[in-house]
N, CA, C and O atoms as a GROMACS GRO file, in nm:
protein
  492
    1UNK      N    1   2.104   1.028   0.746
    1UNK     CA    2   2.123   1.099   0.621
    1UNK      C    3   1.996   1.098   0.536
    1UNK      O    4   1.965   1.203   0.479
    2UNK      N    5   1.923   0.993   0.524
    2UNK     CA    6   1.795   0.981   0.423
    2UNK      C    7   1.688   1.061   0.486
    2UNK      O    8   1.614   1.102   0.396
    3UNK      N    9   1.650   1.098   0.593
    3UNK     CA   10   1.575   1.175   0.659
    3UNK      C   11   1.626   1.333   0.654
    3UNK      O   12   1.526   1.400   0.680
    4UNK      N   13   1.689   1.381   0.642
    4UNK     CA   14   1.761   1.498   0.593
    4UNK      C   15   1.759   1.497   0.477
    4UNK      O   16   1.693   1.595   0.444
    5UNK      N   17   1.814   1.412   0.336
    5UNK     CA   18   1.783   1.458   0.245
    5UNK      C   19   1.586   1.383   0.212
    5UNK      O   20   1.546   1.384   0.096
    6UNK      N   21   1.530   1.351   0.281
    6UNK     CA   22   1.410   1.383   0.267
    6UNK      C   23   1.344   1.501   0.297
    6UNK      O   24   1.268   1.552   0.214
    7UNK      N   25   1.368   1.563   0.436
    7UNK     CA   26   1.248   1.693   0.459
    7UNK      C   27   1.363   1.778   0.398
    7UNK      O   28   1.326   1.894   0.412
    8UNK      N   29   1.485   1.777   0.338
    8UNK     CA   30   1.499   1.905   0.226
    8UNK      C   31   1.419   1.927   0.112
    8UNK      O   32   1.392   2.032   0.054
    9UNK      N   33   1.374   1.776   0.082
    9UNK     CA   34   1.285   1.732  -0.054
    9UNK      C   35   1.164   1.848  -0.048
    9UNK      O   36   1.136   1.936  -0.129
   10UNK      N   37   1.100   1.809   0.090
   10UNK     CA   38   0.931   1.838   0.085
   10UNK      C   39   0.899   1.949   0.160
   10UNK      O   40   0.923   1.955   0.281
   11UNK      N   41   0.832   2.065   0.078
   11UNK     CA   42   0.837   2.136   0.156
   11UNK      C   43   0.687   2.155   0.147
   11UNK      O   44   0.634   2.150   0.036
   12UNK      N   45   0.586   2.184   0.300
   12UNK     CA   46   0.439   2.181   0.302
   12UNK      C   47   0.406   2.226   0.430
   12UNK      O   48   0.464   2.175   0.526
   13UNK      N   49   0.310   2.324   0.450
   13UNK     CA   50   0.290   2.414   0.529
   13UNK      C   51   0.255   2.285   0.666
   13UNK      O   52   0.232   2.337   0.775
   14UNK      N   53   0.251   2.147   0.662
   14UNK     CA   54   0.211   2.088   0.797
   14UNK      C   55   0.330   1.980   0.775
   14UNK      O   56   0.273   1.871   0.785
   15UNK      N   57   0.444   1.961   0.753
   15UNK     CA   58   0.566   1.867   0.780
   15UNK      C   59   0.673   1.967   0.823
   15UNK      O   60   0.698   2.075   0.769
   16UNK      N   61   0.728   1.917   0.921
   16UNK     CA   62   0.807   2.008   1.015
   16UNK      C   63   0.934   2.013   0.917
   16UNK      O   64   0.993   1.926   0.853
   17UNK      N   65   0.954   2.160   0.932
   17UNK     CA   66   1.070   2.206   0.888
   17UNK      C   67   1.196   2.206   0.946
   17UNK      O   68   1.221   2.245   1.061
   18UNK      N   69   1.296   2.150   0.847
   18UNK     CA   70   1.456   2.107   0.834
   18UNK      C   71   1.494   2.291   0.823
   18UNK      O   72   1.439   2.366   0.742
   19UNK      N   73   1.580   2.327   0.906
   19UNK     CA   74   1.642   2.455   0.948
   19UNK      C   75   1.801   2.424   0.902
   19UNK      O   76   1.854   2.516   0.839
   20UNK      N   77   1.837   2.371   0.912
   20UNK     CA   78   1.964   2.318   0.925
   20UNK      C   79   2.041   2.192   0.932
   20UNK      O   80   1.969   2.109   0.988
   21UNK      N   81   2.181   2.128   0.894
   21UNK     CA   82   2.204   2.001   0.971
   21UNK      C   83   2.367   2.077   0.977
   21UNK      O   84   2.427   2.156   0.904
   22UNK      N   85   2.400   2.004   1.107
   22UNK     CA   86   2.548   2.011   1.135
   22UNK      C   87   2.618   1.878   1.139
   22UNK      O   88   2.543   1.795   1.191
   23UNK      N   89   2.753   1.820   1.098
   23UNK     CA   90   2.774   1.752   1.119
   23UNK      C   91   2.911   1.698   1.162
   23UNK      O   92   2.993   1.729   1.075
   24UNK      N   93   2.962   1.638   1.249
   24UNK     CA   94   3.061   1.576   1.251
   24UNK      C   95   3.097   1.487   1.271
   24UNK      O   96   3.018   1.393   1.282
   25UNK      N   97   3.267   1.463   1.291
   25UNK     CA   98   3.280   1.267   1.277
   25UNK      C   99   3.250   1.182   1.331
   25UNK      O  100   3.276   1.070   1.286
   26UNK      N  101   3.169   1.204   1.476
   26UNK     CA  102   3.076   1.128   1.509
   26UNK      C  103   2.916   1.158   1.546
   26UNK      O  104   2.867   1.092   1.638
   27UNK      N  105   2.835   1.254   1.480
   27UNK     CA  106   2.746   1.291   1.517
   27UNK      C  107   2.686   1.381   1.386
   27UNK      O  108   2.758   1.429   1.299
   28UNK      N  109   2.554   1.392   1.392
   28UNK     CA  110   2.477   1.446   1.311
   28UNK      C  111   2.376   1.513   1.397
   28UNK      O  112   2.326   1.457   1.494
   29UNK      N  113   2.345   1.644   1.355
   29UNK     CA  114   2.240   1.710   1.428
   29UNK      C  115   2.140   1.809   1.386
   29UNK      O  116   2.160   1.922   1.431
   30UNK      N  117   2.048   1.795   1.320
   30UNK     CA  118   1.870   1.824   1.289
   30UNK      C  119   1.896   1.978   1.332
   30UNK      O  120   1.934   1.987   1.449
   31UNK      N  121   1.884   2.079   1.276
   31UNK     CA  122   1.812   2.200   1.372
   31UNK      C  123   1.661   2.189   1.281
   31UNK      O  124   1.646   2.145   1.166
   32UNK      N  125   1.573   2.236   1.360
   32UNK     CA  126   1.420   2.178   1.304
   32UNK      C  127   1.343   2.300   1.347
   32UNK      O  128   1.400   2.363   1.436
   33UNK      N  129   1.199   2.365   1.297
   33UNK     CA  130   1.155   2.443   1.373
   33UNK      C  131   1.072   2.375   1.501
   33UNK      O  132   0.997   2.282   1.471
   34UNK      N  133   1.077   2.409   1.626
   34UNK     CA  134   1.029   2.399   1.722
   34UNK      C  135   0.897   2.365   1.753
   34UNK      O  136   0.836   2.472   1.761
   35UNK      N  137   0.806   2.252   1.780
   35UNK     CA  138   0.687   2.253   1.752
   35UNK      C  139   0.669   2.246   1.886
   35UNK      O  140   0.755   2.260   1.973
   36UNK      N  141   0.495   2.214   1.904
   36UNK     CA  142   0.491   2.254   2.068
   36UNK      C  143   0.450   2.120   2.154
   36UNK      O  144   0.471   2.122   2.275
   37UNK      N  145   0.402   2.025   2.103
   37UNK     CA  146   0.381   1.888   2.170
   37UNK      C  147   0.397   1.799   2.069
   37UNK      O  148   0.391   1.847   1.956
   38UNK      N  149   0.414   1.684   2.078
   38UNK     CA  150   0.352   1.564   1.990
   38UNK      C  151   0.180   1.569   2.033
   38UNK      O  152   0.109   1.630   2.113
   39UNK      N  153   0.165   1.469   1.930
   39UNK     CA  154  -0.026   1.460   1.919
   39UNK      C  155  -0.092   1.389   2.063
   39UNK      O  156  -0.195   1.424   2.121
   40UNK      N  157   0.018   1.262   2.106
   40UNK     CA  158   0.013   1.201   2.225
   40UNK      C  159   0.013   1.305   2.366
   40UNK      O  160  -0.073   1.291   2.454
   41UNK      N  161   0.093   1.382   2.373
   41UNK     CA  162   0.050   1.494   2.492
   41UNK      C  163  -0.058   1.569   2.461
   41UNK      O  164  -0.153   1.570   2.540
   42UNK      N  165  -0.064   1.641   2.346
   42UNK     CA  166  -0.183   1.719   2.321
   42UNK      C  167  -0.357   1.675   2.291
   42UNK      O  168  -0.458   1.746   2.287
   43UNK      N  169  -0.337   1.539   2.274
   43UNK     CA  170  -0.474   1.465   2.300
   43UNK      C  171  -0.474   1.444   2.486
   43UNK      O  172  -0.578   1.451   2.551
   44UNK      N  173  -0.361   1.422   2.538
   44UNK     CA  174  -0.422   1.428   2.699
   44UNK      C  175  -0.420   1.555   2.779
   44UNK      O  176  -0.431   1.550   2.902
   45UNK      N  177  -0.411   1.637   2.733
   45UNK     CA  178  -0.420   1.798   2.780
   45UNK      C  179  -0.559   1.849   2.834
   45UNK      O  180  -0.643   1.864   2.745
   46UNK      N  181  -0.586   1.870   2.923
   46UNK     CA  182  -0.656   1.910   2.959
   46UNK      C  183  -0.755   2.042   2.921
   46UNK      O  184  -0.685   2.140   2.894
   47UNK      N  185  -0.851   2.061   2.915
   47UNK     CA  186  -0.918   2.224   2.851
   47UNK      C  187  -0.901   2.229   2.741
   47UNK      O  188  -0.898   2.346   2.702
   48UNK      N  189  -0.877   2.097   2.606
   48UNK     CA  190  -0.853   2.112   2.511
   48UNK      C  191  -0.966   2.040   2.414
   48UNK      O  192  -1.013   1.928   2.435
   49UNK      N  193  -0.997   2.116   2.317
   49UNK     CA  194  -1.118   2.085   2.228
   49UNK      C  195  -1.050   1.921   2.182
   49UNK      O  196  -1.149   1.847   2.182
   50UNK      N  197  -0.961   1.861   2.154
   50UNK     CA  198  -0.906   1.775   2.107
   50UNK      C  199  -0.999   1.657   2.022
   50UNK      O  200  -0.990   1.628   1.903
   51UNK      N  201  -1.120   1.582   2.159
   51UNK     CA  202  -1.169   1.547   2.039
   51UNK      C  203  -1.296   1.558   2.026
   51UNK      O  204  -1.373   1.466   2.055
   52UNK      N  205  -1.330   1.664   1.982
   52UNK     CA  206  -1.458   1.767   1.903
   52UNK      C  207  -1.423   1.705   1.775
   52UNK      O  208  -1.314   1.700   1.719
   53UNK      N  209  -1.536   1.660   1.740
   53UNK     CA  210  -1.562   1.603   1.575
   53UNK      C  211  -1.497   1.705   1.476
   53UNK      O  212  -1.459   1.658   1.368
   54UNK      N  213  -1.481   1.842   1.499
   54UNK     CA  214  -1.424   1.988   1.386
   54UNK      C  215  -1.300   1.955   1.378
   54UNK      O  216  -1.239   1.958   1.272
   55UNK      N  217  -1.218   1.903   1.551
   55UNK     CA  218  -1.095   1.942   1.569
   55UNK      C  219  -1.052   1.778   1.523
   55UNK      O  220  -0.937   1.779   1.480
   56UNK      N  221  -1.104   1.662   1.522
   56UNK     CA  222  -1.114   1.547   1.454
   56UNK      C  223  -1.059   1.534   1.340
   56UNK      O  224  -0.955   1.476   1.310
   57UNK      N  225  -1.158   1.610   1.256
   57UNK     CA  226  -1.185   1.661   1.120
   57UNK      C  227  -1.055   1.729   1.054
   57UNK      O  228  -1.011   1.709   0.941
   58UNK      N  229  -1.002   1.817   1.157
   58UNK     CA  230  -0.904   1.883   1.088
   58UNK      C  231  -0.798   1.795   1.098
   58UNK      O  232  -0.748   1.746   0.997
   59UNK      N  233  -0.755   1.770   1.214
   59UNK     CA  234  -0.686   1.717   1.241
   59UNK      C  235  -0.627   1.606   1.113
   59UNK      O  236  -0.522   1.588   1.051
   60UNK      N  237  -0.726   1.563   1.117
   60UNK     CA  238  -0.693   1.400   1.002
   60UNK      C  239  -0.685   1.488   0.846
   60UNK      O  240  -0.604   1.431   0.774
   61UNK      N  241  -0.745   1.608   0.780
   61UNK     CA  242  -0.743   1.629   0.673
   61UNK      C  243  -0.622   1.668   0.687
   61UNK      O  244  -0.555   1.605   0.606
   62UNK      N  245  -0.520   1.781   0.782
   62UNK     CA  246  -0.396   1.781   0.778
   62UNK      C  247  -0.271   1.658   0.725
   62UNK      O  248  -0.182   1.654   0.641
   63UNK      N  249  -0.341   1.545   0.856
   63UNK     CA  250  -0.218   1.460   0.794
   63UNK      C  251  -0.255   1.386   0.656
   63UNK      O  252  -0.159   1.335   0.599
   64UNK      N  253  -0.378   1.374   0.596
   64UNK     CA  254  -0.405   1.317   0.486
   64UNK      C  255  -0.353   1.411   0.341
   64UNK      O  256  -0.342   1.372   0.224
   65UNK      N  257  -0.325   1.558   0.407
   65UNK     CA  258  -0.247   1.662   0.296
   65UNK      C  259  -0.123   1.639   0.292
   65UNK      O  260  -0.067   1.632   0.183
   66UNK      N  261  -0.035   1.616   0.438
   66UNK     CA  262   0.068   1.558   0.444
   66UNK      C  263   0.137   1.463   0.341
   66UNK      O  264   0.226   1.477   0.257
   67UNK      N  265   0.046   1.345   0.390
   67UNK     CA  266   0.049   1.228   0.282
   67UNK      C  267   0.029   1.254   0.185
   67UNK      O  268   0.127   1.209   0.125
   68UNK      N  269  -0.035   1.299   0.113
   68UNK     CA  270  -0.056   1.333  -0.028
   68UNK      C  271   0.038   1.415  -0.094
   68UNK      O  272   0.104   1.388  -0.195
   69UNK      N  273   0.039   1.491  -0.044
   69UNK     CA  274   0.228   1.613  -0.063
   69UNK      C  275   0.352   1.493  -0.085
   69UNK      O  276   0.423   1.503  -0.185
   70UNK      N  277   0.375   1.372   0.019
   70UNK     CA  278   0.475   1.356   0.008
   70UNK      C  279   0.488   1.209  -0.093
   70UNK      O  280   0.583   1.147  -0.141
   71UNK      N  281   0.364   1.197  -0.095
   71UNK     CA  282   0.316   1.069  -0.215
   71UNK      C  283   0.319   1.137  -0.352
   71UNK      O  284   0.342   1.065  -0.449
   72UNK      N  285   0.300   1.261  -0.370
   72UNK     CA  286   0.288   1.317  -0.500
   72UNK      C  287   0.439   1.349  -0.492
   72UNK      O  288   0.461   1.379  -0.610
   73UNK      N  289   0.562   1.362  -0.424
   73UNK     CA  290   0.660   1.365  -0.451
   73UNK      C  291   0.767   1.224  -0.472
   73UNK      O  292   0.886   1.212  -0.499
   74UNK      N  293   0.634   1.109  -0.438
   74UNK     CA  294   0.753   0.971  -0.490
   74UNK      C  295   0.761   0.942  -0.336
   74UNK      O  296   0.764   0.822  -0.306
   75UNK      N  297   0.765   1.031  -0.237
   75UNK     CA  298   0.782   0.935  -0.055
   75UNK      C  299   0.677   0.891  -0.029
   75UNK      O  300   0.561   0.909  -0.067
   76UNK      N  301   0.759   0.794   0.081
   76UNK     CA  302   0.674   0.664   0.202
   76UNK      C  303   0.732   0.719   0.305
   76UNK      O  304   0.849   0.694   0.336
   77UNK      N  305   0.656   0.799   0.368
   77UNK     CA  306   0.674   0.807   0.497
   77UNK      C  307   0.738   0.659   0.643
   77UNK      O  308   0.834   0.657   0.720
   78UNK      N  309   0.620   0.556   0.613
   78UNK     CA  310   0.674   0.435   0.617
   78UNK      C  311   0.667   0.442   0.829
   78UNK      O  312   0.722   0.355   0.898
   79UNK      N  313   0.616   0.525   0.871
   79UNK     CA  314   0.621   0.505   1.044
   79UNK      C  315   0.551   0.595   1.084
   79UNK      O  316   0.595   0.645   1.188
   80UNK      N  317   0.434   0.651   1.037
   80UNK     CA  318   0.302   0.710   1.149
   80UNK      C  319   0.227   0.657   1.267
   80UNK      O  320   0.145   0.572   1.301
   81UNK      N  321   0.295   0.746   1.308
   81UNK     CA  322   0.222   0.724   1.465
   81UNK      C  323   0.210   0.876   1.524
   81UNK      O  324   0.265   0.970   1.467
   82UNK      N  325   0.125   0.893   1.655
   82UNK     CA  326   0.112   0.955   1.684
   82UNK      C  327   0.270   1.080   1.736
   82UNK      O  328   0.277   1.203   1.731
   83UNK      N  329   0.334   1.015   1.764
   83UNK     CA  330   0.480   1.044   1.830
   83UNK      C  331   0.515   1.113   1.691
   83UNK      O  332   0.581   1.216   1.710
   84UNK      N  333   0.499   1.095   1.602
   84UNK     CA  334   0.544   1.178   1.465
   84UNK      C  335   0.475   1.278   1.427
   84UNK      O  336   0.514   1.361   1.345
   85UNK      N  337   0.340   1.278   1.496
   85UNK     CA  338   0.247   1.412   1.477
   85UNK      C  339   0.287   1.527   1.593
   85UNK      O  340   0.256   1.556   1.708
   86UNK      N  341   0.328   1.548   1.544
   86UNK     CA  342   0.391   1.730   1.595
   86UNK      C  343   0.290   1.812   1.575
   86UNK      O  344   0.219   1.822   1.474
   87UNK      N  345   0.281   1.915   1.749
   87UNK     CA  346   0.122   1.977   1.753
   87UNK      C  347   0.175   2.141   1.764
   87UNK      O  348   0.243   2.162   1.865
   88UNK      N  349   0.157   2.237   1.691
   88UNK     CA  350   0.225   2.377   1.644
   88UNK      C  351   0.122   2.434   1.805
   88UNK      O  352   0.037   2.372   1.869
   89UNK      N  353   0.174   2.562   1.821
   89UNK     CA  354   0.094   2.642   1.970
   89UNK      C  355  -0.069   2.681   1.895
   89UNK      O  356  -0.175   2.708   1.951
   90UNK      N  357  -0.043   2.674   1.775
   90UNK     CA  358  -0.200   2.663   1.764
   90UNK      C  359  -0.307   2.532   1.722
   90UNK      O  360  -0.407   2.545   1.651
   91UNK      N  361  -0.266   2.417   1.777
   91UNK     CA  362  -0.292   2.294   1.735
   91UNK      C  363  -0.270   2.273   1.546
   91UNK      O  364  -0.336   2.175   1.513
   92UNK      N  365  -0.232   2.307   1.479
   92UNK     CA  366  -0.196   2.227   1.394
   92UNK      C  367  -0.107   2.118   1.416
   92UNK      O  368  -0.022   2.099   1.504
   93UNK      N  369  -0.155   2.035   1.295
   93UNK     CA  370  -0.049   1.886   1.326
   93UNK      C  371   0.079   1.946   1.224
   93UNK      O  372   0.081   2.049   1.156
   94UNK      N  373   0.151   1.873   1.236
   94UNK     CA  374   0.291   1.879   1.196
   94UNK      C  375   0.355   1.740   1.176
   94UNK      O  376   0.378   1.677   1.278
   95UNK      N  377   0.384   1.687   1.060
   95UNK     CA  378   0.425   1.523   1.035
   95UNK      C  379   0.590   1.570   1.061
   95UNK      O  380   0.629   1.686   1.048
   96UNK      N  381   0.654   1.486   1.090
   96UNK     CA  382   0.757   1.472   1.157
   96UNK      C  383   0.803   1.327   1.164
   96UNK      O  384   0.715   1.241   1.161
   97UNK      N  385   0.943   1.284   1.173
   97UNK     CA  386   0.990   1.115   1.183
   97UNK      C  387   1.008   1.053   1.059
   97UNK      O  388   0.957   0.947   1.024
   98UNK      N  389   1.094   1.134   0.987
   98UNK     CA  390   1.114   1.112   0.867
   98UNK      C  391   1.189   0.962   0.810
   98UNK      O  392   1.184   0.921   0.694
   99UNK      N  393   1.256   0.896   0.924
   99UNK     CA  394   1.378   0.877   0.952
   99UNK      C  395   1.395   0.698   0.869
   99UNK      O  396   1.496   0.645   0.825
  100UNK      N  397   1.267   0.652   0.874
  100UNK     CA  398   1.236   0.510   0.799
  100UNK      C  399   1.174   0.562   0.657
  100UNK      O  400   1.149   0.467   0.582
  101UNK      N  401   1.140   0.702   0.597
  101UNK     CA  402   1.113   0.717   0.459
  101UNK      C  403   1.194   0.670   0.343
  101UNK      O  404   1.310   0.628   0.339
  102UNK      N  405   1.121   0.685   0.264
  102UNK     CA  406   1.213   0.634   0.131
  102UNK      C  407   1.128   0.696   0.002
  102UNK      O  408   1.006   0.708  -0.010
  103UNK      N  409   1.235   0.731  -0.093
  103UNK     CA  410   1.166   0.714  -0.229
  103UNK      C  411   1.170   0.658  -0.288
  103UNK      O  412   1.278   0.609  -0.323
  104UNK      N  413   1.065   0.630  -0.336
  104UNK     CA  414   0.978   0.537  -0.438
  104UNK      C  415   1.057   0.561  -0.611
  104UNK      O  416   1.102   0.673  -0.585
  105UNK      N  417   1.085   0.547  -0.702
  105UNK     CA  418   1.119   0.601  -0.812
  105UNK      C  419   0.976   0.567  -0.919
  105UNK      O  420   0.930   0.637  -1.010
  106UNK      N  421   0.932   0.432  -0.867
  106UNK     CA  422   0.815   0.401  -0.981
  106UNK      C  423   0.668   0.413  -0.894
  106UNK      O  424   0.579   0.330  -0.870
  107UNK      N  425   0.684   0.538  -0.864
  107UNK     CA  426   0.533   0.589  -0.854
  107UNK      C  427   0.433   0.553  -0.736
  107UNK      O  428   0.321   0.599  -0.716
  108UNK      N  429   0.502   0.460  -0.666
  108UNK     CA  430   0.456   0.366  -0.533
  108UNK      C  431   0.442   0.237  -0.584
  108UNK      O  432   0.449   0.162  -0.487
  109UNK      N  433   0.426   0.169  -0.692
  109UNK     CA  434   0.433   0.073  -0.705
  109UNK      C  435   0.546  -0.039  -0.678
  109UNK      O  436   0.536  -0.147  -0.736
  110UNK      N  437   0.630  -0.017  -0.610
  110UNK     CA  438   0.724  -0.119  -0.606
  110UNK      C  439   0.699  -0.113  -0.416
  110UNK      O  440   0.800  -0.111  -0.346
  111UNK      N  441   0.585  -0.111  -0.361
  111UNK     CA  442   0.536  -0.118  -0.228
  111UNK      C  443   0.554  -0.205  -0.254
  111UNK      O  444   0.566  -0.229  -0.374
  112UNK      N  445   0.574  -0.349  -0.119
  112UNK     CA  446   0.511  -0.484  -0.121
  112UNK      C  447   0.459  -0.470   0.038
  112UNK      O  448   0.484  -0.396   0.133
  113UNK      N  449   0.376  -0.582   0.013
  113UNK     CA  450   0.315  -0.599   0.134
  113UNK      C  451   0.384  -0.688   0.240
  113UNK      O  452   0.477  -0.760   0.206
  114UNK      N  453   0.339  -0.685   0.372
  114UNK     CA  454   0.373  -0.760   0.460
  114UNK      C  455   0.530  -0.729   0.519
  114UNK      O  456   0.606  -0.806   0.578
  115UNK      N  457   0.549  -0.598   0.482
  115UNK     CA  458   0.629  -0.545   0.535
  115UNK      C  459   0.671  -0.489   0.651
  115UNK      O  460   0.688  -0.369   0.630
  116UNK      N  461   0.697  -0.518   0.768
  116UNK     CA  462   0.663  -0.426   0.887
  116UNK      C  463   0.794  -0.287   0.902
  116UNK      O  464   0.910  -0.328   0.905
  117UNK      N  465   0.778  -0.168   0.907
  117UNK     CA  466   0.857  -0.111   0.896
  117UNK      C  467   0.840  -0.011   1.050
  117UNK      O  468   0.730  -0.001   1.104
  118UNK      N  469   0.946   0.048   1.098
  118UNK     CA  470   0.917   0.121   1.201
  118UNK      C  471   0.946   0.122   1.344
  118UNK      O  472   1.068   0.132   1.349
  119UNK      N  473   0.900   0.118   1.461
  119UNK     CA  474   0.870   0.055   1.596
  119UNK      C  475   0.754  -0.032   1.564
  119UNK      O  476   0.652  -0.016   1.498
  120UNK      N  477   0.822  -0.163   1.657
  120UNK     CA  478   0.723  -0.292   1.659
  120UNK      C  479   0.645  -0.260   1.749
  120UNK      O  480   0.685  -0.181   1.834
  121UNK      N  481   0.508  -0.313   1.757
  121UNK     CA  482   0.376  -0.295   1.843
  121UNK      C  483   0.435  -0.331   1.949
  121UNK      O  484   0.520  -0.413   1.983
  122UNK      N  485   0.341  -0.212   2.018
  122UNK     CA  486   0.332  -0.223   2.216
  122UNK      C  487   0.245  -0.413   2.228
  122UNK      O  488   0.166  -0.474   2.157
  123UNK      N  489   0.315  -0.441   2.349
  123UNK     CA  490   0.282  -0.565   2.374
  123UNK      C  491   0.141  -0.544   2.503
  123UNK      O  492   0.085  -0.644   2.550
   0.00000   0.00000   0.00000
């Protein structure tokens, strides 16, 4: 439920878009627009500029607009990883994995540290 009423919250030309939710008494279901890889397949793709310092470049100013969009709306994304970067048919990134977010009410300040939130590290 908090991930649904989050990407209804935010709307930004690189966080994947909420289409829909259906629901019933035992199940909930996302319709989303369709993206074309995560960042993890599309960095091992073959014939792909991927990592060219431009495509680097963009790459990271995308998700740093991301973040900033959803920080200027009071969210913590709270679980970036690559698996949440959603790659559009023309390599844009796409933030995605809403699903550990939260809002903040006082501005980000009520972060604390030493928090681990998310999937725990590969061993």
């Amino acid at each position: 439920m908090k991930e649904t009423s989050v990407l209804m919250k935010v709307r930004h030309g690189n966080i994947a878009r909420l289409l829909h939710v259906e629901m019933g008494d035992d199940y909930m279901s996302l319709g989303m627009v369709y993206e074309h890889d995560d960042h993890c397949f599309f960095m091992e793709k073959r014939n792909m500029p991927a990592r060219h310092p431009h495509t680097v470049k963009t790459h990271l100013y995308q998700i740093l607009s991301d973040l900033a969009h959803c920080h200027s709306l009071n969210i913590l994304h709270r679980d970036l990883r690559p698996n949440h970067l959603l790659m559009d048919s023309k390599g844009n990134v796409k933030l995605a994995g809403f699903g550990w977010a939260t809002v903040e009410a006082d501005k980000l300040a009520t972060v604390k540290s030493g928090i681990l939130c998310g999937d725990p590290l590969p061993h």
